[in-house]
Structures are given as C-alpha cells and as structure tokens.
C-alpha positions in Angstrom: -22.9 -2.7 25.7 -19.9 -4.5 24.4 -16.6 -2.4 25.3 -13.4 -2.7 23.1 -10.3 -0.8 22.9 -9.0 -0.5 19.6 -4.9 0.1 19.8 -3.9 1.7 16.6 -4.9 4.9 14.8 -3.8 3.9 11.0 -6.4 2.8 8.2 -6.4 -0.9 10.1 -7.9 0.5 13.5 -10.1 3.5 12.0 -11.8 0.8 10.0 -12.0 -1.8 12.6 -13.1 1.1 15.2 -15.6 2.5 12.7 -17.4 -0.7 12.0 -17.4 -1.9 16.1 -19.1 1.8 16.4 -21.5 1.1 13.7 -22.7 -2.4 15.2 -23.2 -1.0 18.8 -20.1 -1.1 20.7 -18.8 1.3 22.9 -15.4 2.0 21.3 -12.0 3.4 22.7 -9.4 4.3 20.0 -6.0 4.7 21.8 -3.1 6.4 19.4 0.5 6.8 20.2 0.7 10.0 17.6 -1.0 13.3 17.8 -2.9 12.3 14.8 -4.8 9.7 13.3 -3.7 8.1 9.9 -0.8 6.1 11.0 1.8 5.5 7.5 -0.8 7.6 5.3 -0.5 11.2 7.1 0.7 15.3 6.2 2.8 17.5 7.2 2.8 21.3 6.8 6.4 22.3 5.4 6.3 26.2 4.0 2.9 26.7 4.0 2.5 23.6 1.9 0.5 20.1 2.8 2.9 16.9 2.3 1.6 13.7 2.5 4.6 11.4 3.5 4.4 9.2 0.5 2.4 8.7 -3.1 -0.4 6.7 -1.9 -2.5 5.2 -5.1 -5.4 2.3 -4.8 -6.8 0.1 -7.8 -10.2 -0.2 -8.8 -10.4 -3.5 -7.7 -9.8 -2.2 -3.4 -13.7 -2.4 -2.8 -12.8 -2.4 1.0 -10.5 1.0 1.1 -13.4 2.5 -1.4 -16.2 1.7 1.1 -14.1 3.0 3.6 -14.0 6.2 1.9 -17.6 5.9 1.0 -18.0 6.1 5.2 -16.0 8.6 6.0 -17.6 11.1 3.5 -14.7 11.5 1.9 -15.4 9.8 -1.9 -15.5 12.7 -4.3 -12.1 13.5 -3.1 -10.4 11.0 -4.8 -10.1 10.5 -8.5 -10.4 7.2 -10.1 -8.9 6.6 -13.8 -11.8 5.4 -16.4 -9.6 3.1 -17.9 -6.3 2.2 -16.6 -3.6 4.1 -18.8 0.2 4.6 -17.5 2.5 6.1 -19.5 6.1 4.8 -19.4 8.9 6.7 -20.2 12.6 5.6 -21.0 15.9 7.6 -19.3 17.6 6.4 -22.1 15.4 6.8 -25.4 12.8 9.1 -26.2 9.4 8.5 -27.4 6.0 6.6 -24.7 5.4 3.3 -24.3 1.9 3.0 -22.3 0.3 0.1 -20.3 -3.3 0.7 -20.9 -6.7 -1.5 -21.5 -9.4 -1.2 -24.1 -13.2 -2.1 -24.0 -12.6 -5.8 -23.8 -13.3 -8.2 -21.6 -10.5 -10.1 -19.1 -8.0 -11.0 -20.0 -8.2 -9.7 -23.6 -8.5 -5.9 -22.3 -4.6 -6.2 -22.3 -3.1 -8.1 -25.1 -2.7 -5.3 -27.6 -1.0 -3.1 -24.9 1.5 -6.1 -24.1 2.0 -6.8 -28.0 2.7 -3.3 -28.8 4.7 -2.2 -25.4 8.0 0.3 -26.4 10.1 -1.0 -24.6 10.4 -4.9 -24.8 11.3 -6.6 -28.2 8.9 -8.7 -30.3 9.9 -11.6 -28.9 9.8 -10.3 -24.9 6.2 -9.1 -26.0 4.9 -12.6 -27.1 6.8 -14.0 -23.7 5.2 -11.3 -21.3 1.4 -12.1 -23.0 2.1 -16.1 -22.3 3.6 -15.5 -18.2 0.8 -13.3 -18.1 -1.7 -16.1 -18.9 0.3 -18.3 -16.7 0.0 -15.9 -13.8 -3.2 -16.5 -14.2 -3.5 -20.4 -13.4 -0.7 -19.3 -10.2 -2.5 -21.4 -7.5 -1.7 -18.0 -4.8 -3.4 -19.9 -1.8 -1.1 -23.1 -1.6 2.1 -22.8 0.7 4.6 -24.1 -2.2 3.0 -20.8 -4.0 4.3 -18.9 -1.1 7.5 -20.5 -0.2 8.7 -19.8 -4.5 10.5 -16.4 -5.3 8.2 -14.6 -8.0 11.6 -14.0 -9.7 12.4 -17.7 -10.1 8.8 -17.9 -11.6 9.2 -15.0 -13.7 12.7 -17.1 -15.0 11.0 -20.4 -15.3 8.4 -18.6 -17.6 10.4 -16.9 -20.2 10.7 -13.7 -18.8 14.2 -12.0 -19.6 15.9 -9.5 -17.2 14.6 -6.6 -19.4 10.9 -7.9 -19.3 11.4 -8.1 -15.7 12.6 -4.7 -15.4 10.4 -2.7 -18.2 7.0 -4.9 -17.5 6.7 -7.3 -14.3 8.6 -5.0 -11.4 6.9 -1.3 -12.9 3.8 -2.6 -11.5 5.4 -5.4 -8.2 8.0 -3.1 -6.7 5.0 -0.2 -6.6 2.7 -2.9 -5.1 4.9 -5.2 -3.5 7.2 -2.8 -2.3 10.4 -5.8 -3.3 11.4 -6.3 -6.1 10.5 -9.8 -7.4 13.9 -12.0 -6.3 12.5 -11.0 -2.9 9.3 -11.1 -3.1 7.0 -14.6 -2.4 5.2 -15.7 -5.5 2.0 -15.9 -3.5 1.7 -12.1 -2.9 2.8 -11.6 -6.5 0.2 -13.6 -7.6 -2.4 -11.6 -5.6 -1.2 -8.5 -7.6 -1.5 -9.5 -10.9 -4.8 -11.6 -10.8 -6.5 -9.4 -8.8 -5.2 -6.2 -10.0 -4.8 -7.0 -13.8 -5.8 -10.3 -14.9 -9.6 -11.5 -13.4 -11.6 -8.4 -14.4 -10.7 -5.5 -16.9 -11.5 -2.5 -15.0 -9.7 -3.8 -11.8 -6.0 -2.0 -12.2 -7.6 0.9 -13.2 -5.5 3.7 -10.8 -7.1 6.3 -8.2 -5.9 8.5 -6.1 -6.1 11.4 -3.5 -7.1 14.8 -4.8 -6.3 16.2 -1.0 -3.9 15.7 1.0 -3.9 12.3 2.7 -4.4 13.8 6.0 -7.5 15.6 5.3 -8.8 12.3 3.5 -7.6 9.8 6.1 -6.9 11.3 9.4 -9.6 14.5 10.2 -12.5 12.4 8.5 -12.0 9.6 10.1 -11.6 11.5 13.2 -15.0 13.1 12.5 -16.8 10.0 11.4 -15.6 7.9 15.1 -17.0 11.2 16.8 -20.1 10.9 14.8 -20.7 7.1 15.7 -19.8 7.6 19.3 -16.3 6.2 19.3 -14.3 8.0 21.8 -10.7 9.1 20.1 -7.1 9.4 22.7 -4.3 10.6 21.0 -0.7 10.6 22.1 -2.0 7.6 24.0 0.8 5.2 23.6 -0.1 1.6 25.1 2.8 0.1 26.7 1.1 -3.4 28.6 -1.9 -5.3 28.2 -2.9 -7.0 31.0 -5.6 -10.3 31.3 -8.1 -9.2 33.6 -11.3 -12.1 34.5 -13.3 -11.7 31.3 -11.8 -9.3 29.9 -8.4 -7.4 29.3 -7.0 -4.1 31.0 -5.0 -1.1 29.8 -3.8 1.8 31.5 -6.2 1.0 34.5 -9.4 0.4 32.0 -11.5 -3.1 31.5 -12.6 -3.7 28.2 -14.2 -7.2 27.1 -12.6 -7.0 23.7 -9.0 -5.6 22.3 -7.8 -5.3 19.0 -4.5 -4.6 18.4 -3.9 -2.5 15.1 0.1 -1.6 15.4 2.9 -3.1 13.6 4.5 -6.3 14.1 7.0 -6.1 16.6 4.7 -4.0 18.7 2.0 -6.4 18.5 4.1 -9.1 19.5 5.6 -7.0 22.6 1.8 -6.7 24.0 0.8 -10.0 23.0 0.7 -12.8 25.8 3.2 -15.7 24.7 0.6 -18.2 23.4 -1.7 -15.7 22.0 -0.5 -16.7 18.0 0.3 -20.0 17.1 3.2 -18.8 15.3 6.8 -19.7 15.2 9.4 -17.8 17.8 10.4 -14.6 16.1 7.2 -14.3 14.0 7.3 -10.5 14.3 11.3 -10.3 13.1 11.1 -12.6 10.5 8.3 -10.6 9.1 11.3 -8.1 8.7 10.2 -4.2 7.0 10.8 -2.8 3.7 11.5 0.7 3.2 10.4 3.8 0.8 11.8 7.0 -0.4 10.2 10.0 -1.3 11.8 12.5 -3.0 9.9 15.8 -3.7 10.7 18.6 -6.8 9.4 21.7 -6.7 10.3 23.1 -10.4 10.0 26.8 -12.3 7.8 25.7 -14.7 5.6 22.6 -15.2 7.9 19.2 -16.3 4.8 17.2 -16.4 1.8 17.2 -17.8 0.3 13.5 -17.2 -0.8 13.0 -13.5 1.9 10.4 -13.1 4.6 8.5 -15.5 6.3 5.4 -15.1 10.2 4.9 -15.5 12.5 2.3 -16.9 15.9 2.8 -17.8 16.2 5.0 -14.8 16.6 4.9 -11.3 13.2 6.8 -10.7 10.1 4.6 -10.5 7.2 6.7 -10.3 6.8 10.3 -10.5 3.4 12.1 -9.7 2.2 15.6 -10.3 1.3 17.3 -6.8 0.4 20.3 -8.4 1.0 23.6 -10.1 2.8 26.3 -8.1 3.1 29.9 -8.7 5.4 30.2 -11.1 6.3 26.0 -11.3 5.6 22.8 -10.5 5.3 20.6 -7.7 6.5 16.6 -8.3 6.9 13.9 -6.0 9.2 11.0 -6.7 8.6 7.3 -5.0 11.1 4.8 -4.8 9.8 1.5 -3.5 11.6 -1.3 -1.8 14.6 1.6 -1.1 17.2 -0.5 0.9 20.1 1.2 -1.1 18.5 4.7 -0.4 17.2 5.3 2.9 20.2 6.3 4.6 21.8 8.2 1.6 22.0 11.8 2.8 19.6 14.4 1.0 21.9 15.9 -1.1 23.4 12.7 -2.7 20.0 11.9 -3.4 19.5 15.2 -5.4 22.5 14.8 -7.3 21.5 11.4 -8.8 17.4 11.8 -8.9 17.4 15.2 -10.7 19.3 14.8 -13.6 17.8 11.3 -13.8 14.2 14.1 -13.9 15.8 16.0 -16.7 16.5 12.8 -18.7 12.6 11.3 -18.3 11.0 14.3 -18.4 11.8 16.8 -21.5 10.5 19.7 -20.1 13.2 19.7 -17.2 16.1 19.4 -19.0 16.6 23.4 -18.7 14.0 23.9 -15.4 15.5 24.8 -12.6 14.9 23.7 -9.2 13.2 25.5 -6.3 12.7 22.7 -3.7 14.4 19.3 -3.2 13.6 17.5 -0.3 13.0 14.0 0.9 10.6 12.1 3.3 11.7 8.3 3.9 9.3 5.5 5.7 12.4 3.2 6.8 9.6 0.7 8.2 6.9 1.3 5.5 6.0 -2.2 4.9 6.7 -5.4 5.9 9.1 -7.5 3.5 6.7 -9.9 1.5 9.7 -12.2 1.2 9.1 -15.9 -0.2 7.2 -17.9 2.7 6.4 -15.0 5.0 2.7 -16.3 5.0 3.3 -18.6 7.8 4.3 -15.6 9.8 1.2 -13.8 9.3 -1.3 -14.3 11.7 -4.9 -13.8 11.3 -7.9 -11.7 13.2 -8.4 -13.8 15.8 -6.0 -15.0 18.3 -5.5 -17.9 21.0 -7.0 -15.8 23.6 -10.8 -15.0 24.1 -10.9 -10.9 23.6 -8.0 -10.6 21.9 -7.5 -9.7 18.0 -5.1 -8.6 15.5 -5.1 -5.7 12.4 -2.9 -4.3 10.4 -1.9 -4.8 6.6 0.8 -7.5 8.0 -1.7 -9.6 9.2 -3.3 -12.9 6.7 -5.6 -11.5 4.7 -3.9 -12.5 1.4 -2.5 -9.0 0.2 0.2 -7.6 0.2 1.2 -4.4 2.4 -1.0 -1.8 0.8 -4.4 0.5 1.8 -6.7 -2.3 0.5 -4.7 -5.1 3.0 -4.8 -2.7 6.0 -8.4 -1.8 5.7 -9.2 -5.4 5.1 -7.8 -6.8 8.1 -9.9 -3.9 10.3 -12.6 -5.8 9.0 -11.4 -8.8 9.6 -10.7 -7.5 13.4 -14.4 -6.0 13.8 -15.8 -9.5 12.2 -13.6 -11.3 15.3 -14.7 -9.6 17.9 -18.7 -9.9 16.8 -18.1 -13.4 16.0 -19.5 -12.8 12.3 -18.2 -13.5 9.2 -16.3 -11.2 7.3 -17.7 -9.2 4.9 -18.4 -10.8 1.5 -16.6 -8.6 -0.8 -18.1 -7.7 -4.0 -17.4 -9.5 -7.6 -14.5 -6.6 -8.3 -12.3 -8.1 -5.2 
C-alpha cells in the first residue's frame, strides 16, 4: 500500500488527503495547528462561534461543492437561486442591484448593467462593451498575465467610477487587490468563469454554520472514516530524501505532498525541486484581510449581505439575530492600509460608515465591535505572478505541491485551494486530474 504524508491541514490537504484515502493509500495528515481548516476556521469568543473571515463560493466552484458533497456537509450551506446583490451607496440613498434573469450567457446580465444605480448612462453602455471584451481576454497567454487588469480596464472605457461601483465590488472580494495590482490573467478567470460563460455560475453560497463545523470537524470525521490517520500540532520542520522515498520526523513515506504556504513550501523544498526563479516564494508576496465584526441592538440588516460603494466598507453579511440585536460582520479585502490600524480607530471610521449604508443603524447602538485580521490571507495576484506559481508535480519523484498559490489558474480562493488538492492526489497516482463538469 502506497504511503504518503500529506503536510497541511487547510482545504488543499483535506482534499488531497481525502481523495489519496479514497483510492487506497495509506495516508498521514500532519498539522502544525490544533485544528484542521487552515485560513477557513472558528473561534469561540463569549459563548459565540466566529469564523475568522466571510467565506462565500460561486456556483461555478464544482470542486469546493464536491468537496462538501464528501464530507457530508452539503445541506449546510445555502446557495442563491439566482445571483442577486444589493448595492448600497454611503452617500445617496435608494439600491442599485447586480442580479441575472432567465436568460442565457451572456444576455442573463445586460439589463442589470443597463439599469445599475450607480454608474451614468454612458458608464452603463461602457461596462456592457468591457464586459463583452472580458470575454475574448485570452487568460492563459503570459502577456495576459504580465498586463495590470487596471490598465485593461482603462484601455477599455472604463472610468474610475465604473471601476470603483462595478469592476472592483466583485475583483477586490475575489482577487483580494484591487485591479492596478492585480494581473489581468487572474481577473480574467473571475469574470469569465464567474459571470460571463454560463448564467447561473456567479450565483453566491455560503455557510449556514460556522466554518469550523463545515470545514474542520467534518473533514476530520470523513479522513477517520476513510482510514487517513490525522496529527495535529504536528509542525514539520525538514524533509529529508530517503532511497525511494522521503522521510519526516523519523517516518518513510513513498509520496509527500506539501499543502502549506509559500515560503514554507519553499523552506522544505530541496533546491531543484521547482523550476522556478530564485525567490519564487517572496515574489509571490501576501495580501491581507480585515474583519470587522458589529454586534447591534436591533437588526440593521435585513438582506443576507449588501455591497458598498461610496464607502469604505466592502461587504457586509448578516451572522445572525441576537437576543435583543444583530450580529454583522464586515470584510475588507486587499487591507494593506488597515491591518495594523488599532481596533478602536477602526471602529471610529467603520461604524459611522454602518450608520450611513445601512438606515436602520443610524440610531442603533453598538454592543460588540471587534476585529479578526488574516495579515497573510492570500497571496498577492500581482501582474505576472504566474510564472511564480508552480504546479502539482515537482522535479523530484515523491514530491508534490497544494495549496490555492499553486498553478491551477484561480485566484486565491476555496475553489483554487481545493483544486490544487486535486491536482496533488492526481500527482502522486499519476492520473489525470479530474475533468471538471461543464459549470467550471
């Protein structure tokens, strides 16, 4: 029996581990953490599960959805019927909404563009031509990744405001950048996958528990299950070549995948395991996010989530009624100006920026403020980070790579990490990866 060690505990390794288990191996997940989940966990504050970030997938993330479908875990999360986000203005009242009808791609979106609040007649027309252009974007070809989406979005008619009310609600959320530092390739990726190939592809899901129960404990009983053995707070700090096969912490095992981030990977990986250039792992650099979480005296909100423009808030998602309130989670994507700003400065610019989106605040008072922050959340999709990406399989027989920074064409979200697990299990069986269906 085939035996691999699977470093990593996020959605990367549990899927790689899962899908060795599955085809026969004898399977060691090691964990550095005392949990399993990596970047998508909870934490118990006040008698009160909080996951460490607003997690959402797309309808179009076949690969994260037939994870869940293995872990048991698919009737806890909830999937829009057709994708509807309402966007509201911190400066003017009244909803603009992105939303699709009945018809098919990429006519399920042109009244919603035509008739969007918040961009003029004119910016309307632009953002329903680059959005026809995004669709001939090329996203495979290394020019497509070396261009800044922002310089595309300029070349194509798109004005700072269209960029701000239209293109960046949906990339910094996705992207995690905002588009002058994000590569056109992974832009590209988005927006025809997500919005522009199939109709019901951007429609929005997510967790109705929290993330640890839906991640974490089922994937920690599904490994069980299929055999896998499961060592947490089992940090792996060397990787040694043993003949035929590779040895950590004093145990041989003919196959290793690595499923930790970047510089990690690279501190573990034998020099000429990637064909990479020197620095691979830096250059990939990291992007950050800020949570901020709202507990108020009454509810503020009554859509699941709400888009923002005008505003310094992004996105802001219901977590739930409270006795007595309302429980409200803020995320700020690609936070470089915010992740060291101390917890109180945050509250005195995010709430009142709460009162002016949401009407229902403007007189609630506030219970709870406090903030979670993932300083290394992502890594930074800058233009031409693709040729710092490596793929599954490395130099080295045994040896193989996961993890939502690795090449699998996506950018840094659930989809991308569970992907590349695939990808990893596919490398060490020596089979091709798993066609995905006609919504990927």
């Amino acid at each position: 029996m085939r035996r691999v060690a699977v470093v990593g505990g996020g959605l990367a390794g549990i899927t790689a581990a899962l899908s060795l288990a599955d085809a026969g191996c004898a399977v060691v997940l090691l964990e550095g953490r005392p949990k399993l989940g990596g970047l998508t966990h909870s934490f118990e504050r006040g008698g009160r599960w909080i996951d460490n970030g607003q997690h959402v997938f797309l309808r179009c993330c076949t690969s994260y959805l037939r994870l869940l479908e293995r872990l048991g875990v698919r009737d806890q999360v909830r999937l829009q019927r057709r994708l509807d986000v309402p966007v509201l203005s911190g400066r003017h009242s009244g909803v603009g909404r992105i939303r699709r009808n009945g018809m098919p791609a990429p006519l399920h979106l042109g009244p919603a563009l035509l008739s969007y609040r918040w961009l003029t007649v004119a910016e309307r027309i632009a953002a329903v031509r680059g959005a026809l252009a995004m669709g001939r974007v090329d996203r495979t070809a290394v020019e497509t990744d070396a261009q800044s989406f922002g310089e595309w979005l300029a070349a194509h008619g798109q004005d700072a405001r269209a960029v701000e009310a239209l293109w960046e609600l949906i990339g910094i959320a996705t992207l995690n950048a905002r588009a002058d530092d994000a590569s056109l390739a992974v832009a590209a990726t988005v927006f025809q996958l997500g919005l522009l190939e199939r109709s019901d592809a951007a429609d929005i899901g997510w967790s109705t528990v929290p993330l640890q129960q839906l991640h974490g404990d089922a994937a920690a009983r599904a490994l069980a299950s299929a055999g896998a053995a499961v060592r947490l707070r089992a940090r792996v700090r060397s990787l040694d070549e043993k003949e035929g096969g590779w040895a950590i912490e004093g145990e041989t095992y003919d196959d290793v995948v690595l499923a930790v981030p970047p510089e990690d990977a690279a501190g573990l990986l034998p020099d000429d395991a990637v064909s990479l250039p020197d620095g691979w792992a830096a250059a990939l650099g990291s992007s950050p996010i800020v949570n901020a979480h709202v507990v108020f005296d009454r509810v503020v909100l009554a859509e699941p989530f709400v888009a923002g423009v005008d505003s310094p808030l992004q996105w802001v998602f219901d977590r739930g009624a409270e006795p007595g309130g309302q429980y409200v989670a803020v995320s700020l994507s690609a936070a470089d100006a915010l992740i060291d700003v101390p917890v109180a400065d945050l509250r005195e610019l995010l709430v009142p920026a709460l009162r002016q989106l949401l009407p229902a605040a403007a007189d609630a008072r506030v219970k709870e403020f406090f903030v979670t922050r993932e300083r290394n959340a992502t890594f930074r999709p800058a233009p031409g980070t693709g040729r710092f990406r490596p793929g599954a399989t490395t130099n080295r027989a045994g040896l193989h790579l996961a993890g939502a920074w690795t090449a699998t064409g996506w950018p840094a979200t659930m989809e991308g990490a569970v992907r590349s697990g695939e990808a990893a299990a596919a490398s060490v069986l020596n089979t091709a990866v798993p066609v995905p269906d006609a919504a990927s």
